[in-house]
C-alpha positions in Angstrom: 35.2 -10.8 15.6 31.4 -11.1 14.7 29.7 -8.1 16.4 25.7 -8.1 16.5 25.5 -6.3 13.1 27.2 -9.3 11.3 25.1 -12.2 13.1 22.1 -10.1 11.9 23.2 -9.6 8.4 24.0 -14.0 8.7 21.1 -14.6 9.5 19.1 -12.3 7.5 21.3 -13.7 4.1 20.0 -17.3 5.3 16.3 -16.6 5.7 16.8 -15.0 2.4 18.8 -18.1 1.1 16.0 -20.3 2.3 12.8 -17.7 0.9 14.2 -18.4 -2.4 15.2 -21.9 -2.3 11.4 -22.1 -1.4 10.3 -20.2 -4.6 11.8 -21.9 -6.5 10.2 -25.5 -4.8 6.5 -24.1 -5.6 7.8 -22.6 -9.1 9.1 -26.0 -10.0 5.9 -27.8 -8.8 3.7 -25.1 -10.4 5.6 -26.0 -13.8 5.2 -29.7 -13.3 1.2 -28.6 -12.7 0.8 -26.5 -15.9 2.8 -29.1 -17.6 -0.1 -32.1 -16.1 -3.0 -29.6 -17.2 -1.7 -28.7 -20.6 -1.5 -32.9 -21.4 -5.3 -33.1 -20.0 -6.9 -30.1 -21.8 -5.2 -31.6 -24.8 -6.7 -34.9 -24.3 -9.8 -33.4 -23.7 -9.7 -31.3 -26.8 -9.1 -34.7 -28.5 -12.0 -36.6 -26.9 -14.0 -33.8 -27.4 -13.4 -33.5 -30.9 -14.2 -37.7 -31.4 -17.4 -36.7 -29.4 -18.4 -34.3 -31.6 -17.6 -36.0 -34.5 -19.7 -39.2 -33.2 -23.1 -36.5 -32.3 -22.7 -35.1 -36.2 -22.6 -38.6 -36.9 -25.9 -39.4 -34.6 -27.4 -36.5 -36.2 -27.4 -37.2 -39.5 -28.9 -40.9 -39.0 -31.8 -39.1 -37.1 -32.0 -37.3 -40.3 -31.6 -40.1 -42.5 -34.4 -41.7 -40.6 -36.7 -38.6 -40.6 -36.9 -38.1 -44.0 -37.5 -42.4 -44.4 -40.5 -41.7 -41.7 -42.0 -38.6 -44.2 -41.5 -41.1 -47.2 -43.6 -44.3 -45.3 -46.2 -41.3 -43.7 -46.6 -40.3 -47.3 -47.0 -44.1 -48.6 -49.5 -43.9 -45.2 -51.4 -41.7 -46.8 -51.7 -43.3 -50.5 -52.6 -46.4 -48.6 -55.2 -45.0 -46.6 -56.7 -42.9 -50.0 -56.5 -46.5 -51.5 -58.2 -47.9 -48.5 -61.0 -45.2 -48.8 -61.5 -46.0 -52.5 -61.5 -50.1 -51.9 -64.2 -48.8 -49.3 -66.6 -46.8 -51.6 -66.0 -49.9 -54.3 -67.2 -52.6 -51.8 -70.0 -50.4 -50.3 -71.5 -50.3 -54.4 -71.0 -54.3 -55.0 -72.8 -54.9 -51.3 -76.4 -55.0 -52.7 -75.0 -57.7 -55.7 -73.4 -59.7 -53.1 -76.9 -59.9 -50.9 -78.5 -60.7 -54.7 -75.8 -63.5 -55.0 -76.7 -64.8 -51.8 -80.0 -65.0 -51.8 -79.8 -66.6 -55.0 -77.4 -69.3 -54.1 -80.0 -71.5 -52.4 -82.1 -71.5 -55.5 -82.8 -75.3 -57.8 -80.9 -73.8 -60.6 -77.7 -73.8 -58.4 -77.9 -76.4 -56.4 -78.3 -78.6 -59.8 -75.1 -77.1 -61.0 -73.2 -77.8 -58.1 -74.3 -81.4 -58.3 -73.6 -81.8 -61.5 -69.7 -80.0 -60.9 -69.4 -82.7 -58.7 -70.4 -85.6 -60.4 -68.0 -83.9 -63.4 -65.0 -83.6 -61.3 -65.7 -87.1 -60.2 -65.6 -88.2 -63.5 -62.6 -86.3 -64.6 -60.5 -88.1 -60.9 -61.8 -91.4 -61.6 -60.5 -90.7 -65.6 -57.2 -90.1 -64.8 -56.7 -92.6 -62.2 -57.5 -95.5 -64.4 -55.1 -93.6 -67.2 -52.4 -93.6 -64.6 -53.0 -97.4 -63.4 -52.5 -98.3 -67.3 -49.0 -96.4 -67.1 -48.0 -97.8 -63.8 -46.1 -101.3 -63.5 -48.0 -104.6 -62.3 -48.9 -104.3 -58.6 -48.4 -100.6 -57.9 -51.9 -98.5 -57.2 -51.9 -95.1 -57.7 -51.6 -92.7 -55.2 -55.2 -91.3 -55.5 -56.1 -94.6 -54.1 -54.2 -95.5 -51.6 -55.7 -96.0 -47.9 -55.5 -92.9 -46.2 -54.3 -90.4 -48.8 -57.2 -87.9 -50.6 -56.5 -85.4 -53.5 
């Protein structure tokens, strides 16, 4: 028969039974969650490594486009010393352009101008009658048609 030493000894042997069949629950869970985390720090090492390779990437287009903004700064700078020159050039011609100027209302030019266009007249009304010769009966040249001026 079971005396009080052997119930204790039962029922110690069960707690014990069911202590271990608990450790080995939360070991097999903790597996399962070192397992999970391994996967995601992998993937993240992965993505990380795509990230990284995409910021070298962005870096050296910024560089790219650095050294194309020193090259248009320096063009910058051989524009505005070509402005600067244009500048001085102009400033020294001014005093010929107020000569032209005030000479351009004088009789000497105003008789050249008329006769330019009485010249030019000459030379439109020559080769309009050349090319009404060439054309065929009935046709009139385009310098003369109604509405159209060369």
């Amino acid at each position: 028969m079971l005396n009080a030493v052997w119930v204790a000894v039962i029922i110690a042997a069960a707690c014990w039974a069911v202590l271990v069949v608990a450790a080995v629950h939360v070991l097999i869970k903790l597996s399962r969650l070192i397992t999970q985390t391994s996967a995601t720090v992998s993937g993240l090492r992965e993505d990380s490594d795509a990230v990284i390779a995409r910021a070298h990437a962005t870096i050296d287009a910024t560089a790219g486009q650095l050294n194309r903004t020193d090259d248009i700064t320096a063009s910058m700078d051989q524009v505005a010393a070509g402005m600067a020159e244009l500048t001085g050039r102009v400033t020294a011609l001014a005093p010929l352009a107020r000569l032209a100027a005030a000479t351009s209302g004088t009789r000497l030019a105003r008789v050249s101008a008329f006769v330019y266009g009485i010249r030019h007249a000459a030379e439109l009304r020559a080769a309009a009658t050349g090319a009404r010769k060439q054309l065929p009966a009935g046709q009139v040249p385009a310098a003369e048609r109604p509405g159209l001026r060369s």
